[in-house]
C-alpha positions in Angstrom: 101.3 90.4 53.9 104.4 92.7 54.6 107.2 93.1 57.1 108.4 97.1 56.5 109.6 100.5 57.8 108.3 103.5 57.9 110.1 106.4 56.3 110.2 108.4 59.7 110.7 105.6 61.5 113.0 103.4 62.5 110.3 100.5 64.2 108.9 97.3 61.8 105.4 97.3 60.5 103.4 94.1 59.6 100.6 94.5 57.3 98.2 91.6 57.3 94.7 90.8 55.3 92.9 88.3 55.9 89.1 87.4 54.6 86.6 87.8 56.9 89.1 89.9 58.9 89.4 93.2 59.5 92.9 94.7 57.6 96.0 94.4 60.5 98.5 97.3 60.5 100.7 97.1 63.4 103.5 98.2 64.3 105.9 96.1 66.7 107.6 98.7 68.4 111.3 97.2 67.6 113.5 98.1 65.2 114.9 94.2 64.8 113.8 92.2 62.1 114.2 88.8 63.5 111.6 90.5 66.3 109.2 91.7 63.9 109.2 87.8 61.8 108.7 86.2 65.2 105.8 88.3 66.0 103.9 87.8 62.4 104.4 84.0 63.4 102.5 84.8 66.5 99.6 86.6 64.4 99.7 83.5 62.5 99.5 81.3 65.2 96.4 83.2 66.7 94.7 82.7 63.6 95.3 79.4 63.2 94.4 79.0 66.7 90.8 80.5 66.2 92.1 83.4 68.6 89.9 86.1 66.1 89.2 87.6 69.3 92.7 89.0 69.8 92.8 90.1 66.3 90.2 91.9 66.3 91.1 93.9 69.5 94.9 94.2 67.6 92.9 95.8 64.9 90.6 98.0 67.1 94.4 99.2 69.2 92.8 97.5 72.3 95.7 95.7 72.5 99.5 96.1 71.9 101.4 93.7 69.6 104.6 93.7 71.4 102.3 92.7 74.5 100.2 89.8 72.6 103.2 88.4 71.0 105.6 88.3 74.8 102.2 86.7 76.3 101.8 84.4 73.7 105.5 83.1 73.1 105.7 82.9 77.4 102.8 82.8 79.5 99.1 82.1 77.5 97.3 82.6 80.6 98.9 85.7 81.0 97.2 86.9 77.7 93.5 85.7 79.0 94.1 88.1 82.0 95.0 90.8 79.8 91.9 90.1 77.6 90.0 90.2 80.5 91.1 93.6 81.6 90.3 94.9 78.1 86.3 93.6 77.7 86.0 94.1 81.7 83.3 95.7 82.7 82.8 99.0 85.1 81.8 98.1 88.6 79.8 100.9 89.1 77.2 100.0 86.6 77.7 96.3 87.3 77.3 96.7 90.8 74.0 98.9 90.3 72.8 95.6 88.1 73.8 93.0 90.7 71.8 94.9 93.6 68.8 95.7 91.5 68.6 91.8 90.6 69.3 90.9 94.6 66.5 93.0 95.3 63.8 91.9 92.9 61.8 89.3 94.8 61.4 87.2 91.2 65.4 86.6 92.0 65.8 83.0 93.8 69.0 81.9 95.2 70.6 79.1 93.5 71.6 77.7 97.0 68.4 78.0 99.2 65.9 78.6 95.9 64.3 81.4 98.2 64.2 85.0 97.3 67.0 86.6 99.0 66.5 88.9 102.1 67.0 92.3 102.9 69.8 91.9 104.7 72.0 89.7 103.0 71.5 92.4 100.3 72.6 95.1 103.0 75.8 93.6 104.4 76.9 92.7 100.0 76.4 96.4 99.8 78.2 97.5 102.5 81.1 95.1 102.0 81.5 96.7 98.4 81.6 99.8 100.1 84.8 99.4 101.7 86.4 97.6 98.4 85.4 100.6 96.3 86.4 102.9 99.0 90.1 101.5 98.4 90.3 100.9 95.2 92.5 103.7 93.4 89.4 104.5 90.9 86.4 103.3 92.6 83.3 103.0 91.1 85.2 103.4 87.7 87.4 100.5 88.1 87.1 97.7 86.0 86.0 94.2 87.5 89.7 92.9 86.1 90.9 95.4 88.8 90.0 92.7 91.3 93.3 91.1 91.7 95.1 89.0 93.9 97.2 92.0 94.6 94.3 94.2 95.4 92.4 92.1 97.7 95.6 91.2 99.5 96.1 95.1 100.0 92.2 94.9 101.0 92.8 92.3 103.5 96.1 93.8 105.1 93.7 97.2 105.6 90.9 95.9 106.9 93.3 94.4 109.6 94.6 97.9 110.5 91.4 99.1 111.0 91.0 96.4 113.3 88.4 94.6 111.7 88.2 91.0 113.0 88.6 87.5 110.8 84.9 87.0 110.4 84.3 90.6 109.5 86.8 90.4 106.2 85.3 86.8 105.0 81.9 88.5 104.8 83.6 91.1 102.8 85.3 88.5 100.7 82.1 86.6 100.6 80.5 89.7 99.3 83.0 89.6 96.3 82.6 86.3 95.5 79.3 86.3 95.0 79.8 89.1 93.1 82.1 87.1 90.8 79.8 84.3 90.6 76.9 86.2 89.4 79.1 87.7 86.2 80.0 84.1 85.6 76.5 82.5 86.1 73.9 85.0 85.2 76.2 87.6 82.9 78.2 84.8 81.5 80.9 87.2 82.2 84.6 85.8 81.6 86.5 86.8 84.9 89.6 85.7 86.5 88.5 84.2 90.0 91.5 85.1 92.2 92.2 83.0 95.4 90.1 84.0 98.6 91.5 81.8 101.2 89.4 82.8 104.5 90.8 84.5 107.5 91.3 82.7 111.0 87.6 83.3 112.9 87.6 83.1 116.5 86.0 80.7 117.9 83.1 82.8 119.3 82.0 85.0 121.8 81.3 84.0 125.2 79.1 86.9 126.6 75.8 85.6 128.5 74.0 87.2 131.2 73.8 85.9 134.6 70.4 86.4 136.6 71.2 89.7 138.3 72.2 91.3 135.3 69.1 90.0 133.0 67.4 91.8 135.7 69.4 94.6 135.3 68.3 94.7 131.5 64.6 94.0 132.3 64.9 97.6 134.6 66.1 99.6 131.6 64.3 97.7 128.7 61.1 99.7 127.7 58.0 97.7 129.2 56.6 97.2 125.4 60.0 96.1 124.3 60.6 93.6 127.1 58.3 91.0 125.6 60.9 90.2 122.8 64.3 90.4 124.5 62.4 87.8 127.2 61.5 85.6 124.2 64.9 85.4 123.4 66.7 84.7 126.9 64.3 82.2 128.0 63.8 80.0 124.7 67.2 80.8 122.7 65.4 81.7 119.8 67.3 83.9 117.1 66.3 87.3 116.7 64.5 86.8 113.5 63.1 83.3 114.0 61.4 85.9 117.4 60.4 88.0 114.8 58.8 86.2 112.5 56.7 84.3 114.8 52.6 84.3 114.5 50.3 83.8 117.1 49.2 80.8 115.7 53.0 79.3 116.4 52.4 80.0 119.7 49.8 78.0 122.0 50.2 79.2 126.0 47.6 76.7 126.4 50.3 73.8 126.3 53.3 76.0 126.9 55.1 75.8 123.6 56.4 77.6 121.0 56.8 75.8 117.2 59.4 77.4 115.0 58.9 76.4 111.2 59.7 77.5 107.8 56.6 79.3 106.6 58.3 81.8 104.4 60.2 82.8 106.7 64.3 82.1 106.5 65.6 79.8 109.2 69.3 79.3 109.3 69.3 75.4 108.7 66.7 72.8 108.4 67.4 72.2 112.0 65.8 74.8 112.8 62.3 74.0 112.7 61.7 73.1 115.8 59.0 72.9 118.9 60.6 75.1 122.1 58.7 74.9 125.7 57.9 78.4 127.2 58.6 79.1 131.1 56.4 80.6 133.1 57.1 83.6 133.6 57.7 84.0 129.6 53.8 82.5 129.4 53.0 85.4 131.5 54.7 87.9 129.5 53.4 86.7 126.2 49.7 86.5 127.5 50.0 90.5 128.7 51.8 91.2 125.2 48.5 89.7 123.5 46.0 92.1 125.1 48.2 94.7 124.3 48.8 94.0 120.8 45.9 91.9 120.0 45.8 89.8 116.9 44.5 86.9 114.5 46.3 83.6 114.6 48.2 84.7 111.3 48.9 87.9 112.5 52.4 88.8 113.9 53.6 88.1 117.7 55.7 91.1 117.6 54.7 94.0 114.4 55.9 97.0 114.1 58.3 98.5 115.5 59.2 95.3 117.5 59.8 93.1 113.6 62.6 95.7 112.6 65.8 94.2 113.5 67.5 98.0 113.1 65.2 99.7 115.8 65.5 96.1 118.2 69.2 96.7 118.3 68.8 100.3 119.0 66.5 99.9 121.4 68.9 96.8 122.9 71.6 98.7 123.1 69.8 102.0 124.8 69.2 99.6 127.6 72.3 98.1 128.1 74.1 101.8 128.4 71.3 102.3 130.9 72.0 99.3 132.8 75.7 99.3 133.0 76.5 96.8 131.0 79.4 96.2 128.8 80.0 95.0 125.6 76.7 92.9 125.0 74.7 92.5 121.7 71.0 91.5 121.5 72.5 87.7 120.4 73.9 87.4 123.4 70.6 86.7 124.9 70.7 83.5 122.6 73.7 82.4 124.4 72.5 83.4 127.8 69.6 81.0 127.2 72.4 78.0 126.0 74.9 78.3 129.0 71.9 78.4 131.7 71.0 75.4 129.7 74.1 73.6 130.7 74.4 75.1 134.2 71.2 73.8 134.6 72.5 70.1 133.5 70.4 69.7 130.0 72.2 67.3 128.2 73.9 68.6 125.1 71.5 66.7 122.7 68.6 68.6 123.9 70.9 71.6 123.9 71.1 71.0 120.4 67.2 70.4 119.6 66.1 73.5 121.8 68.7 76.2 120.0 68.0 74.7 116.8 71.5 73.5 115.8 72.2 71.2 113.1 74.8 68.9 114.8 75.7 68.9 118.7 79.2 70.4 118.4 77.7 73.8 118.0 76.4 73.2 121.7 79.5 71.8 123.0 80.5 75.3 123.8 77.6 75.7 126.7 79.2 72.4 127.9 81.9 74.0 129.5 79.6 75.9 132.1 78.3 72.8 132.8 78.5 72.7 137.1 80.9 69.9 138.5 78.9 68.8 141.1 77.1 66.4 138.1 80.6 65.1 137.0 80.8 63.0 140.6 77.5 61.1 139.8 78.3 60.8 136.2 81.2 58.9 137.1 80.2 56.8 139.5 77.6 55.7 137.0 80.5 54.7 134.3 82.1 53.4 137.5 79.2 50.7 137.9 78.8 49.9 134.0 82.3 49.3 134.1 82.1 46.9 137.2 79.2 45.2 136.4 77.0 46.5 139.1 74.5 48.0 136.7 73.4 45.6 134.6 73.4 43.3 138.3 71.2 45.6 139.3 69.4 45.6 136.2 68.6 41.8 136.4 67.9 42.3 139.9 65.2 44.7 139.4 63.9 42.8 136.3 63.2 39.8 138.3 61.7 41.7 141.1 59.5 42.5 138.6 58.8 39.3 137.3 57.9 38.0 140.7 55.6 40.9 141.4 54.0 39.6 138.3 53.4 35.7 139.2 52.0 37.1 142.8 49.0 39.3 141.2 
């Protein structure tokens, strides 16, 4: 073990061997001696410490003395970042992994323990297009390139191309999950920056009112209309419509049962039993001869089960018919707010669209018609008075009397 100079130079040397160790010949980059002591302390202190890691990437020149010893006399957590950015991996080749294991139907999510689907796989992959796309190196950045810096920079972009809150937390969900699958399936060591969400609104509030649902019946293709109709007059989601069987489906009694039979519903609340109108009965029993099938076979196969060519096809129509900024889930929330005009109670709101707690229908409640407020309130008007439960024991011993007489 040796302090020294090089004859051509004017910088301290330590020489170190250790068993077991590869031999340490580094140079400190200082021409002070007290400098060059402190830092052989530090390569002492590592050792001590069990740090062989950092020694051995000292001895490979991964690392810089001067660096190791200013992290390690100041800020230790400092040096596991800059470990971390040595060993990290390429997100090219790590990306290409993560998809490939998204994608193999083997591959069960911790969360829901189902496979995951095709499009959660999509939107992760077009998420990490837009991170690579800024990132100075892209595909050949390193996954220690994913700093709080960087996805700060990511976030104040994606705002200047006018994406919207809810549009960057997918994107930071998307690396997140990335994260988590290095830590829980690659044992990877990475440093988990903050990803505090953005502010989402609180939704959109497009619905169609009769005349222009008739407008969109007009311009819908007659094959097509069969599916859109399922979703305006029951408030299914688009894939809950597309995954339906014929055997979920019994015109006889005029319902529709949605369940979990491989397919993904959003919540357990989900599963549910919704009534069909009329005129959807009518629909579904022309759809049938059409497209005839078992009781296993699909309500609505191809082309009408691709979500892709549905919004295409959506969308076609709604140019055609004049009508502005809709999407196909609007037709969801067309079936909700006709819900409350027509006075369902928010409860039943709740059980028909298949959410898991009534707040998610409050906001139907809001097109809720006055002309039921007057009667609601004279009926807390006559529970506060008394009158009703008067009227209660009134009509229970009118009832008890009928019963002595027969």
């Amino acid at each position: 073990m040796s302090i020294f100079k090089r004859p051509e130079s004017s910088r301290y040397v330590i020489e170190i061997r250790w068993q077991g160790l590869p031999r340490l010949k580094l140079s400190t980059g200082s021409s002070s001696r007290k400098l060059a002591e402190a830092m052989q302390r530090t390569l002492h202190g590592l050792k001590d410490a069990g740090r062989l890691d950092v020694l051995r990437l000292l001895a490979e020149g991964k690392l810089r003395l001067a660096d190791v010893h200013e992290d390690y006399v100041r800020n230790p957590a400092a040096l596991q970042h800059r470990l971390a950015a040595v060993a990290s991996p390429t997100l090219g080749p790590l990306l290409d992994q993560w998809f490939a294991w998204l994608d193999d139907p083997a591959t069960l999510s911790s969360k829901t323990r189902r496979s995951y689907a095709p499009k959660t796989t999509q939107r992760y992959k077009v998420s990490w297009a837009r991170v690579l796309a800024l990132l100075p190196r892209g595909r050949e950045a390193t996954l220690a390139d994913m700093t709080k810096g960087f996805l700060a920079d990511f976030r104040a972009q994606r705002r200047r191309e006018g994406a919207g809150g809810a549009t960057i937390n997918r994107d930071l969900c998307a690396v997140g999950a990335l994260l988590t699958w290095c830590e829980q399936e690659r044992e990877i060591g990475v440093h988990r920056p903050a990803l505090p969400r953005e502010r989402e609104s609180a939704g959109r509030e497009r619905w169609l009112d009769a005349s222009e649902l008739s407008q969109l019946e007009a311009a819908v293709p007659r094959s097509w209309w069969p599916l859109f109709a399922t979703l305006a007059y029951t408030g299914l989601r688009v894939g809950e419509a597309q995954g339906l069987c014929w055997s979920d489906i019994r015109l006889s009694d005029q319902v529709i049962t949605v369940h979990d039979r491989g397919r993904r519903l959003k919540t357990s609340a989900s599963a549910r039993v919704v009534p069909i109108a009329v005129p959807l009965a009518r629909l579904l029993a022309e759809h049938r001869t059409r497209y005839p099938g078992g009781p296993a076979d699909q309500v609505f196969p191809h082309p009408f089960g691709s979500y892709q060519l549905a919004q295409r096809v959506f969308q076609r129509a709604c140019r055609e018919a004049g009508l502005h900024d809709v999407r196909i889930h609007d037709l969801r929330h067309t079936f909700g707010v006709h819900c409350a005009q027509a006075g369902i109670p928010i409860v039943r709101i709740q059980r028909l669209l298949g959410h898991s707690t009534p707040v998610m229908a409050l906001r139907y409640m809001r097109h809720a018609p006055e002309n039921y407020f007057a009667a609601d309130a004279a009926r807390v008007a006559a529970s506060l008075s008394g009158i009703a439960n008067r009227e209660a024991s009134a009509q229970a011993e009118l009832a008890r009397q009928r019963l002595k007489g027969s």
